[in-house]
C-alpha positions in Angstrom: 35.1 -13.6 31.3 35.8 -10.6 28.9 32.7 -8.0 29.4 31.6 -5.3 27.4 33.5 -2.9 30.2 36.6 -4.2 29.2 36.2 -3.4 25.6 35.6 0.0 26.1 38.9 1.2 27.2 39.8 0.3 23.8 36.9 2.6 22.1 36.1 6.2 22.4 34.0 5.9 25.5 30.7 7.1 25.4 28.6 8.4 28.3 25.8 6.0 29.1 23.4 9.1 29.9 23.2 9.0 26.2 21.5 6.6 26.0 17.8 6.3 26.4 16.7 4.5 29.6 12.9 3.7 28.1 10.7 4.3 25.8 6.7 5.4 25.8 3.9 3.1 25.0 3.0 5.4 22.2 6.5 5.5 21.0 6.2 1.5 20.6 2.7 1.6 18.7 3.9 3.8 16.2 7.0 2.4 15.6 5.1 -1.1 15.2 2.7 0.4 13.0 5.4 1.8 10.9 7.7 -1.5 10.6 4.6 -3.2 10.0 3.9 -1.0 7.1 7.2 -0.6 5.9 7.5 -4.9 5.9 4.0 -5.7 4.8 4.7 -3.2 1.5 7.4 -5.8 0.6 4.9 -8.9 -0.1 4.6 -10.4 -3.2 1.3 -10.4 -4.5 1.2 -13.8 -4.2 1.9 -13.5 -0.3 5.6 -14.7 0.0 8.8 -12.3 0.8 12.2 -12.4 -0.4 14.9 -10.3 0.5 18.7 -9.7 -1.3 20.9 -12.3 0.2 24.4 -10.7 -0.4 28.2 -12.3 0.3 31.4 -11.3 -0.3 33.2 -10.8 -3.7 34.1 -14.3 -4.5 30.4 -14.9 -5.9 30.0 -12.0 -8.6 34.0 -12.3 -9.1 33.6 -15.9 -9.9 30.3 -15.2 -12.3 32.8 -12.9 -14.2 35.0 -15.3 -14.6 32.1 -18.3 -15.7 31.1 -15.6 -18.4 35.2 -15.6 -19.6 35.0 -19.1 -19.2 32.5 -20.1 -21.3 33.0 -17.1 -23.6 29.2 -15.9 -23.2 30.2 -12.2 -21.9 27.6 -9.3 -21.7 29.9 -6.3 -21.5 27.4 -4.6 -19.4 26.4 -6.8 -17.0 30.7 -7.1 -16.3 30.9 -3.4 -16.4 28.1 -3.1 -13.3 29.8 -6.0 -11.5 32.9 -4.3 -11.7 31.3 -1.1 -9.9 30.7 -3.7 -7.3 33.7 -5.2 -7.1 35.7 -1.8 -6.5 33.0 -0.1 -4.0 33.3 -3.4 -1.5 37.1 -2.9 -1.9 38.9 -2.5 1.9 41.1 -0.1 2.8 43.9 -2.9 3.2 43.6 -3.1 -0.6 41.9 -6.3 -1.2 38.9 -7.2 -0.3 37.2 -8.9 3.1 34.8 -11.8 3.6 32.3 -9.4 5.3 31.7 -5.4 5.5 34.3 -3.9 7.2 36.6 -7.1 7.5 40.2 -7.9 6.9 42.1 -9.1 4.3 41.1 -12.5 2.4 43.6 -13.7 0.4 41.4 -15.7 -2.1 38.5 -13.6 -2.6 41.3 -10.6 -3.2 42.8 -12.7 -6.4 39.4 -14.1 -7.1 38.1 -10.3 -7.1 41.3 -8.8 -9.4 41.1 -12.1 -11.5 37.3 -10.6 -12.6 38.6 -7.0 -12.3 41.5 -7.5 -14.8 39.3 -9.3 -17.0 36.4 -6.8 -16.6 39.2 -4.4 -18.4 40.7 -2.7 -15.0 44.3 -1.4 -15.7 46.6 -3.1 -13.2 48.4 0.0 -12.8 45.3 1.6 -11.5 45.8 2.4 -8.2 42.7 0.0 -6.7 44.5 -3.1 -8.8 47.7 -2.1 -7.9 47.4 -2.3 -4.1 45.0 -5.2 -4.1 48.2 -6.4 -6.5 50.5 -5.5 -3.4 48.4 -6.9 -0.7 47.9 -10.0 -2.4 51.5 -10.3 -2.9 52.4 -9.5 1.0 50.0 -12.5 1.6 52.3 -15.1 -0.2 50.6 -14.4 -3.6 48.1 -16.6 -5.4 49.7 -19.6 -4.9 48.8 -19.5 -1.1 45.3 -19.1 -1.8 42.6 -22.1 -1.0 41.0 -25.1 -3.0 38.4 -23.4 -4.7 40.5 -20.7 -5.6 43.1 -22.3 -7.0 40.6 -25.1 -8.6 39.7 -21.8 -10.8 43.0 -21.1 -11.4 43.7 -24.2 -12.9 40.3 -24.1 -14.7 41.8 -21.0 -16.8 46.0 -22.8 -16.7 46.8 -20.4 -14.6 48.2 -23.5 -12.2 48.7 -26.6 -12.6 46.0 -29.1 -12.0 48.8 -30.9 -9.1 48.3 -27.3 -7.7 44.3 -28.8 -6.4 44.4 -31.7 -4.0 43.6 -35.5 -5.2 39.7 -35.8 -5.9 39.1 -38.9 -8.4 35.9 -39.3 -10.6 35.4 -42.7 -8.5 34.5 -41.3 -5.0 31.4 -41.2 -6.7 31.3 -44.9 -6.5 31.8 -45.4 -3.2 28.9 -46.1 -0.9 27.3 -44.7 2.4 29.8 -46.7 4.9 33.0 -45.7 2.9 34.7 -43.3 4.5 35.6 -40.9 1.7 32.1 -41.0 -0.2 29.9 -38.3 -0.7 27.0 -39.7 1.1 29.3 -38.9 4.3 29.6 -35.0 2.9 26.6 -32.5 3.8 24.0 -31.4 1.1 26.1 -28.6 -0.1 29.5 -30.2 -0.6 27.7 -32.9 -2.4 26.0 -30.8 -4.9 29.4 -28.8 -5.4 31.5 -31.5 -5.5 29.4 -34.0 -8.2 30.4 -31.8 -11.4 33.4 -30.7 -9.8 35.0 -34.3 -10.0 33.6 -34.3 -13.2 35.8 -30.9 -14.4 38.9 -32.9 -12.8 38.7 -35.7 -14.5 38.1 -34.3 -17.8 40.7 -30.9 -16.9 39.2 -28.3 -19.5 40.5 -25.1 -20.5 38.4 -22.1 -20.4 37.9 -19.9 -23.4 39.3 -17.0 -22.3 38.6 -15.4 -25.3 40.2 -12.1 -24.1 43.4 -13.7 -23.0 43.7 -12.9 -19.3 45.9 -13.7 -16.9 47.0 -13.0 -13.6 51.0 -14.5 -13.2 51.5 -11.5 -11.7 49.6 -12.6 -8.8 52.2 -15.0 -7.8 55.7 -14.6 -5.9 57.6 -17.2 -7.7 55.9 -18.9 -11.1 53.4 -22.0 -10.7 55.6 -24.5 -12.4 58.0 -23.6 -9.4 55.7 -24.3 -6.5 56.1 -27.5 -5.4 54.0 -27.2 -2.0 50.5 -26.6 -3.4 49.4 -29.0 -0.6 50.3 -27.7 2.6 49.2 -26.5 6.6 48.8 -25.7 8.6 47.0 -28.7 9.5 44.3 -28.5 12.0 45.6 -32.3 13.5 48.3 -35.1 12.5 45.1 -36.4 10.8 46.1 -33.6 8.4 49.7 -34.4 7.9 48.2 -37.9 7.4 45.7 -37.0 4.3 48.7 -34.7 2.8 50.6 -38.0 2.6 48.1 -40.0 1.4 47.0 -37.8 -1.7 50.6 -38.1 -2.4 50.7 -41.2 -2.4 47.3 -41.5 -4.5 48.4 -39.1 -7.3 50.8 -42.3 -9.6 48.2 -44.6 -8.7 45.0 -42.5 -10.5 46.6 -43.3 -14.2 46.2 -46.7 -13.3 42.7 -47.2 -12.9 40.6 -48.9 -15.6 39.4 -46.5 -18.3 36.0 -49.2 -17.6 35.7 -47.9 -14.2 36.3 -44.0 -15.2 33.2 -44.2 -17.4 31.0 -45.8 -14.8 32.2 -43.0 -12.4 31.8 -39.9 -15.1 27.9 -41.9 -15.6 27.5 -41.9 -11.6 28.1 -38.2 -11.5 25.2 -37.6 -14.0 22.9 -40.0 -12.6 23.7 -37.8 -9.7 23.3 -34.7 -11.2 20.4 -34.8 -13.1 17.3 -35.8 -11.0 18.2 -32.6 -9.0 18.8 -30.4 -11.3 16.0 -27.8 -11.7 15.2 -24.7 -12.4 16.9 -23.4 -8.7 20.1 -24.9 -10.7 21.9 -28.0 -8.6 21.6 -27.3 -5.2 20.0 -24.1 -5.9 23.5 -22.4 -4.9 26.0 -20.5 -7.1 28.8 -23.0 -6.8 27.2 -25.7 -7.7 25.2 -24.1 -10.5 28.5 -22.8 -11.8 30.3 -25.9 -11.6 27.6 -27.7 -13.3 27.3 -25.0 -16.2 31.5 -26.0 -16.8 31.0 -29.0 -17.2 28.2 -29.5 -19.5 30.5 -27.4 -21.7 33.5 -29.5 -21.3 31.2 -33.2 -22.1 30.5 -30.7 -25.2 26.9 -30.3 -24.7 25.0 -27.5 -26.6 24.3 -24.4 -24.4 20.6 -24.5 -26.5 20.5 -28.5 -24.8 17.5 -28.2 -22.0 19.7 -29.1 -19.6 22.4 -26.7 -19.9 19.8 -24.1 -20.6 18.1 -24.4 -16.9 21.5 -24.6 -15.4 22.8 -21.4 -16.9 19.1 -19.6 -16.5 19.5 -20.8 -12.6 22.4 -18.5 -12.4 20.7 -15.4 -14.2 18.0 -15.6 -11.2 20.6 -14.9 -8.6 22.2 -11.3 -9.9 20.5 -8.1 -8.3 20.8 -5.2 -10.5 20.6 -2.1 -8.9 20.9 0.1 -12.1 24.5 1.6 -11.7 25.8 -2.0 -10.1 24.9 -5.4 -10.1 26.2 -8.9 -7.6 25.3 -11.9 -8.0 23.5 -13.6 -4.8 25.1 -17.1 -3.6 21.1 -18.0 -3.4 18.6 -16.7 -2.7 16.0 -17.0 0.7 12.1 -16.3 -0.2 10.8 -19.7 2.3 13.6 -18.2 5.1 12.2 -14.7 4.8 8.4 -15.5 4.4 8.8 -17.6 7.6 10.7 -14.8 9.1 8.7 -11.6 7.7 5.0 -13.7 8.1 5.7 -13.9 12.3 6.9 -10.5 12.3 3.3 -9.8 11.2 1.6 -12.1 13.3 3.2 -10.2 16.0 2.2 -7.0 15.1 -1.5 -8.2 14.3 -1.4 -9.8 18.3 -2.6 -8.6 21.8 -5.2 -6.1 22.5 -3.3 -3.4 20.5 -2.7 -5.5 17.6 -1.8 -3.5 14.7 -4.2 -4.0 11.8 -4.9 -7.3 12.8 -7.9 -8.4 9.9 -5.7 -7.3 7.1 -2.7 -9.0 8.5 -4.4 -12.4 8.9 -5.9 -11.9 5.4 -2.2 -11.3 3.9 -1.3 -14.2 6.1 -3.2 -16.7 4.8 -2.4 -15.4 1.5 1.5 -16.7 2.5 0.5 -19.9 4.2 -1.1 -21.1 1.4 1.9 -20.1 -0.9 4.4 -22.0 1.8 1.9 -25.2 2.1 2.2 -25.4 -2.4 6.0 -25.4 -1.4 6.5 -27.6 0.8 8.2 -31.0 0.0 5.8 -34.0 0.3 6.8 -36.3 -2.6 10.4 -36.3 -2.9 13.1 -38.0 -0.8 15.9 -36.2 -1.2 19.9 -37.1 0.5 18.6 -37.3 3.7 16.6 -40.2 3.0 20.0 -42.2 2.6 19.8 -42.3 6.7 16.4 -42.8 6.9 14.8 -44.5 4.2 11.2 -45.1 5.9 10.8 -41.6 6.4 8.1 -39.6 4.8 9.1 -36.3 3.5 7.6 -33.0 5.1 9.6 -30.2 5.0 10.9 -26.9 3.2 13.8 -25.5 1.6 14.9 -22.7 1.7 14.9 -21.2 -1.9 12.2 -21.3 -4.6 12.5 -24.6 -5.9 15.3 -27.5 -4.1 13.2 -30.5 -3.5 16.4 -32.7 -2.6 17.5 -31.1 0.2 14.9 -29.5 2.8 16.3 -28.1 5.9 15.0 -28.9 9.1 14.8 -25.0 10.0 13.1 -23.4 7.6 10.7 -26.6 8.3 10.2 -25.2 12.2 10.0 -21.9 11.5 7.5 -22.1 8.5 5.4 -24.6 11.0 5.5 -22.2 13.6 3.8 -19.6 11.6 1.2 -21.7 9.9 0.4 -22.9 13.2 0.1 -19.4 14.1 -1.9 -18.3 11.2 -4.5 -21.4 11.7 -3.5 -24.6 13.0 -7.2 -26.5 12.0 -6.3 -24.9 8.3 -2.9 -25.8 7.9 -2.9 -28.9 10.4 -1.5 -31.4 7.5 1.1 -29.4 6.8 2.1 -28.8 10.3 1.6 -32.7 10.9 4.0 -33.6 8.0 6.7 -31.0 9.1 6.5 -32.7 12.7 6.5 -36.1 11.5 10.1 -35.1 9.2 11.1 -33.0 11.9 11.6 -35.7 14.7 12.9 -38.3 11.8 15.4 -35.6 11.3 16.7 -36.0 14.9 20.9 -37.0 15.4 21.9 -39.5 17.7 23.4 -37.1 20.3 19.4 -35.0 20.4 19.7 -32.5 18.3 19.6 -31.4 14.9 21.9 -30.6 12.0 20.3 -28.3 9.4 19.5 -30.9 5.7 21.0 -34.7 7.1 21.1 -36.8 10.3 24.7 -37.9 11.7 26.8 -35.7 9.0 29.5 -35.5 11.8 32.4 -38.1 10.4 34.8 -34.5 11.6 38.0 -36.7 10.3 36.6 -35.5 6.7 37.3 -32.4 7.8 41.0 -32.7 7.4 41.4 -33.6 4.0 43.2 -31.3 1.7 40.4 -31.0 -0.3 38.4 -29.3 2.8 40.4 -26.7 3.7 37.6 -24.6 4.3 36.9 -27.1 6.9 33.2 -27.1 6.3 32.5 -30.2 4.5 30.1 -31.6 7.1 27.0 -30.7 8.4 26.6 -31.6 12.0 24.2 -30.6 14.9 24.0 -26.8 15.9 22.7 -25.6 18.9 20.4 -22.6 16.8 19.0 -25.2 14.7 18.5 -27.6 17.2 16.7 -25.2 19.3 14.5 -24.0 16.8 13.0 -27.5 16.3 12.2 -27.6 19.9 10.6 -23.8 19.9 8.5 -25.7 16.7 7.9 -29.0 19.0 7.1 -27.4 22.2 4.6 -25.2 20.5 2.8 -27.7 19.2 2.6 -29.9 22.8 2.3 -32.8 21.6 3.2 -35.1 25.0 4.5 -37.8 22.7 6.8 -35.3 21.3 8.6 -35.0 25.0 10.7 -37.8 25.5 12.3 -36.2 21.8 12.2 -32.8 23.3 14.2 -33.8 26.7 17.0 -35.2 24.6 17.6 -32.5 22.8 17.6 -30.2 25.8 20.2 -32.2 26.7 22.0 -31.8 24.2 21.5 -27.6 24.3 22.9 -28.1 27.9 26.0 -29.6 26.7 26.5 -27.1 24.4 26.4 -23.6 26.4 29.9 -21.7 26.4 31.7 -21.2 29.3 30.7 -17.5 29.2 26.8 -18.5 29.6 26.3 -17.9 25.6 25.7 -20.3 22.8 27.9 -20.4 19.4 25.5 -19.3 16.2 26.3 -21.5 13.2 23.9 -20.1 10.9 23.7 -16.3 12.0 26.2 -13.8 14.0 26.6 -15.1 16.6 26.4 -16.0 19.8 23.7 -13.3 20.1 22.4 -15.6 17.8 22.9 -18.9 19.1 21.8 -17.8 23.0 18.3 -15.7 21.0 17.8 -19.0 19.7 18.1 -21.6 22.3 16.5 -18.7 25.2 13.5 -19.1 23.1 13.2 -22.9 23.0 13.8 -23.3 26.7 10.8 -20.9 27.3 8.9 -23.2 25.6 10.0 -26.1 26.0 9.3 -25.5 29.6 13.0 -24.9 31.2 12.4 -22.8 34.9 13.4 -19.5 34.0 15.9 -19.4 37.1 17.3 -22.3 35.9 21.3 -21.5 35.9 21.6 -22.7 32.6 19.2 -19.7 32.0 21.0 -17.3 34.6 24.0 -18.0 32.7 23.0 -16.4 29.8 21.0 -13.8 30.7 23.7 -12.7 32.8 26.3 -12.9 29.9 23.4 -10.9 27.3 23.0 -8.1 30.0 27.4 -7.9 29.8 27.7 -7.1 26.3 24.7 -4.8 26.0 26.5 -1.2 24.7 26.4 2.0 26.3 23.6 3.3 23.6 21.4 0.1 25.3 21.9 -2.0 21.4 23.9 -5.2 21.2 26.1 -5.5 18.5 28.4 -8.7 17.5 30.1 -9.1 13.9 31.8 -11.8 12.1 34.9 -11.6 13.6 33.5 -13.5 16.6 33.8 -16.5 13.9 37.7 -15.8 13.6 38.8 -15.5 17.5 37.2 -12.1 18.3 35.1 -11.3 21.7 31.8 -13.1 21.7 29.2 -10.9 21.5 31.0 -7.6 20.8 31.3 -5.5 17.9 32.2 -1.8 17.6 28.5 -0.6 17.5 25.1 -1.5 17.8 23.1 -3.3 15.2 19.7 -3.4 15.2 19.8 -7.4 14.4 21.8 -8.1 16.8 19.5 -5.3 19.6 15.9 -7.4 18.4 17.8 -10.9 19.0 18.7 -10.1 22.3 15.5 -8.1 23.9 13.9 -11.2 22.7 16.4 -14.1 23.9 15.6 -11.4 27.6 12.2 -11.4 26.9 11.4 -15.4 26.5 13.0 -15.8 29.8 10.4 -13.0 31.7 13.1 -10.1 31.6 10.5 -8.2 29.7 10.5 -5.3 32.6 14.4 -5.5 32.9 16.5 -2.0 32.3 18.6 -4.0 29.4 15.0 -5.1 27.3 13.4 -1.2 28.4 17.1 0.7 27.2 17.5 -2.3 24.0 13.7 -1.1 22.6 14.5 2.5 22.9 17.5 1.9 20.9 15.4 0.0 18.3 12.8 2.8 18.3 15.6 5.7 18.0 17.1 4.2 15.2 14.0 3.1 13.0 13.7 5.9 9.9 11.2 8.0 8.4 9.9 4.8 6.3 9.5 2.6 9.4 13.2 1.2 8.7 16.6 0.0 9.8 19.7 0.1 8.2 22.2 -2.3 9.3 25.7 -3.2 6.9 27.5 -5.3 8.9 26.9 -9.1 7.7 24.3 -10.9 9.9 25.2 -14.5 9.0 27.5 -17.2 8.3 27.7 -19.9 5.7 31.3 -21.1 6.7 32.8 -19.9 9.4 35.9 -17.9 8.8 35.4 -18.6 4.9 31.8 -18.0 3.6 29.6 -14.8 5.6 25.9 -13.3 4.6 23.9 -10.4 4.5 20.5 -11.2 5.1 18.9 -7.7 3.7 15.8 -8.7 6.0 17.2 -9.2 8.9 17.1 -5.4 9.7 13.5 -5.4 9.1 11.6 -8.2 10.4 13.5 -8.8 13.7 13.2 -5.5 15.0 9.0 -5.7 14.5 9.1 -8.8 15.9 11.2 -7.6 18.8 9.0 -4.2 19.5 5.9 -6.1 19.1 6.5 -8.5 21.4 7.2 -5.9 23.8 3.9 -4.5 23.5 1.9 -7.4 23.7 3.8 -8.6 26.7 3.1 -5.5 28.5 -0.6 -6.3 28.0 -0.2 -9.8 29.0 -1.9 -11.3 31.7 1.0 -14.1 32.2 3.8 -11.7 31.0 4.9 -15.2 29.3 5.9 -15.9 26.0 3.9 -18.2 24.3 5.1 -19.2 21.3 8.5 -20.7 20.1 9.5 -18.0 18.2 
């Protein structure tokens, strides 16, 4: 196993006196009392949070682009996204999928695509390197699905230049193996209008006339390998054949059956659409925007209106700059910020506890108006009888609750008042273990979405079409079930402990599908088998604590970025993060290391970083959509984990058990 010691010949080495080997109680307090001031100024006067939920340039690129697209372009809205665009810029000369990453191909020609039609020169020197780079990459030609789906939107390619994806896959039903029912919640909502802007193949406005030919090595109409590997298994080599094979055949199909596929897609479409836009992420939204333009109805139509006002809700204008978000997180980060709070307001030192618990029950009640209780969205198609009871993650997506936002928004209300909110919790449990995959655990907004042969279609080269059980999610729904103790709910809770068991890496750690990484992953599933009851010298424990106290950093933080997605050192990073530092004193803490040197030297790192204003800063990216294709910023993450963290450390010091108590 690669440690942190081995790293380190690789870095300037730096003497572990520096670091801080504790921390005072008062030291603790006040940096509670600061965080907790610092996060409590950020509620909404109705009592939810939300943070900025930032990507990488392919989102604001691609709203550019919509704008030239549809020919609705606000000059200075482009000009701040294009102050964007060239600040995230790498050194390499195009532009990463994460702070401080390398090279992405797409999001470069996505990103100089918007540029150039922004009005950058491209013989400034910032186009004319991302030009270069691009080029040394195999040009634009060699860039993925999306990307050259929006190439062909603006004839830039061909449309043979995008794999086969007929109109009529929305016909097929759960049990075939292409339809969309076997595709998770996202790929669903992106794909429904995108079939729709395939079949119909419409030409955006472009009313300024850009193009980007010089982003290719040879021209389009010369490429006759759009569809290419590497193939991740002779499955691959299989579907390349077969959308071959498929591309004569589409003329062929009755113009009958065309129209009943176009209707299907808007039969889709429609019920879901809302005013969080389809999905209630950018893609989606976009896609749905197009195509309303290319069936030729009115931008002033109601529908096309709350689509395109959808969109408007995700840019964050900073004054000088403005991105637009992929979505955006206020359930996520009121669960999140709420039981950093509670935290803070617990134990015998509980930091302004009576007006914590009044802001608190100013947020449940906010959570229990959003929660989901008369609408079954996609993941009723694999279980029809059950009754709806969770949350989603953004303002307003009634079709497609996740399963953890449900736990962790349960968890709080049933720390806030369980006799108060015991409806809500009751309903959350109820969708919760109805939500539960065949193998014991979880997947994050359907039940089963592991058909893994979709994965090898030329259509998913991102290879992220499916939505199958994670051990972070999984674990989070027993941290909710255990804390409720329910002794019907144990049989449900064994299986998926099970299933946690099968899933821990060699190393001791566990893989983080929805947050960096495998501090994530092992934070998450430490804290459920506290909980859920797990011996804490059981070696499945050992492992990981052992492989947490490896990777801790000289300075006594943990850090671990994105790269750890793309074949990089689990657990490692070149610095500390103070995400990454709260995840791990708390994975050590659920399993009693509260006393340990590695929990004692992680909090004086989180207390010697915090600023004047009771923050963190943090830039690396905390979190994943896609691994190696899609990574996030949670802009909260620095916040309300480190309270959480510190707090927990003074109230277990005042603990008669010394036990944590809670899932979270």
């Amino acid at each position: 196993m690669l440690i942190y010691s081995d790293i380190l010949e690789k870095e300037d080495r730096v003497s572990e006196t520096l670091s801080r080997q504790s921390v005072e109680p008062d030291e603790i307090n006040q940096a509670v009392e600061g965080a907790q001031a610092a996060l409590g100024g950020k509620q909404k006067s109705d009592g939810h949070w939300v943070y900025e939920l930032e990507a990488d340039a392919t989102i604001p690129a691609e709203y550019v682009l919509l704008e030239h697209y549809l020919d609705r372009i606000d000059p200075e809205k482009q000009a701040k996204i294009g102050v964007y665009l060239r600040r995230i810029q790498g050194d390499h000369g195009g532009w990463p999928l994460y702070y401080d990453g390398g090279f992405d191909l797409s999001a470069s020609v996505k990103a100089y695509f918007a540029l150039k039609a922004i009005g950058d020169d491209i013989n400034a020197p910032h186009m004319r390197i991302a030009r270069e780079a691009i080029l040394d990459h195999g040009g634009a030609a060699r860039s993925n699905v999306f990307t050259r789906i929006q190439l062909a939107l603006f004839g830039e390619v061909p449309w043979d230049a995008t794999p086969v994806m007929p109109i009529e896959l929305m016909l097929l039903p759960r049990k075939a193996f292409f339809s969309v029912w076997n595709m998770s919640y996202w790929s669903r909502a992106v794909i429904a209008p995108l079939l729709v802007l395939n079949a119909l193949r419409p030409r955006a406005i472009n009313p300024h006339g850009i193009h980007v030919q010089e982003l290719f090595v040879k021209p389009p109409e010369e490429v006759t390998d759009w569809i290419r590997g590497p193939y991740r298994s002779i499955w691959g080599r299989f579907f390349k054949h077969l959308d071959s094979a498929l591309r004569p055949v589409l003329p062929l199909i009755p113009r009958s059956l065309h129209s009943k596929a176009l209707k299907a897609a808007s039969d889709f479409i429609e019920p879901r659409l809302s005013r969080g836009g389809l999905g209630a992420i950018y893609p989606a939204m976009a896609n749905v925007v197009m195509m309303y333009r290319a069936q030729g109805v009115p931008d002033t139509d109601p529908r096309a209106r709350t689509a395109w006002d959808a969109i408007q809700d995700l840019l964050v204008d900073h004054g000088d700059e403005i991105y637009c978000q992929p979505c955006v997180s206020p359930v996520w980060d009121t669960g999140l910020s709420g039981l950093a709070m509670m935290e803070a307001a617990s134990g015998p030192a509980a930091t302004r506890r009576e007006e914590t618990i009044a802001a608190l029950k100013k947020s449940a009640e906010w959570l229990r108006d959003h929660q989901i209780l008369d609408v079954k969205g996609d993941w009723a198609v694999n279980a029809p009888d059950l009754r709806p009871g969770g949350w989603a993650f953004q303002y307003e997506n009634d079709y497609y609750p996740d399963v953890d936002d449900t736990a962790v928004v349960a968890m709080l209300l049933h720390r806030i008042d369980p006799e108060v909110n015991r409806e809500a919790i009751a309903r959350a449990r109820e969708w919760i273990i109805g939500m539960q995959s065949t193998n014991g655990g979880w997947g994050a907004f359907d039940i089963d979405n592991d058909h893994e042969l979709l994965n090898h279609i030329p259509f998913s080269d991102h290879g992220a079409l499916l939505d199958p059980p994670t051990a972070d999610v999984s674990a989070r729904c027993i941290s909710f079930l255990a804390q409720l103790g329910d002794p019907d709910d144990r049989p449900i809770i064994l299986r998926a402990l099970e299933y946690l068991r099968s899933e821990q890496e060699p190393e001791g750690c566990w893989f983080g599908r929805w947050g960096t990484n495998y501090i994530y992953g092992t934070w998450s599933v430490l804290c459920a088998l506290n909980i859920a009851g797990v011996p804490h010298d059981d070696p499945m424990v050992m492992r990981a604590v052992n492989w947490l106290e490896s990777v801790q950093r000289p300075d006594g933080g943990w850090g671990e970025d994105c790269a750890t997605y793309e074949g990089g050192t689990a657990g490692i990073y070149k610095k500390s993060l103070p995400s990454q530092t709260a995840w791990a004193t708390l994975a050590l803490m659920a399993v009693g290391r509260r006393d340990s040197d590695a929990v004692r030297r992680g909090m004086a790192y989180l207390v010697s970083q915090q600023n004047e204003k009771g923050e963190w800063e943090e830039e690396a990216y905390n979190a994943v959509g896609f691994p190696k294709v899609f990574y996030l910023r949670y802009h909260g993450y620095k916040q309300f984990f480190p309270l959480t963290a510190l707090a927990r450390y003074r109230n277990l010091g005042a603990s008669n058990s010394g036990r944590v108590e809670y899932g979270f």
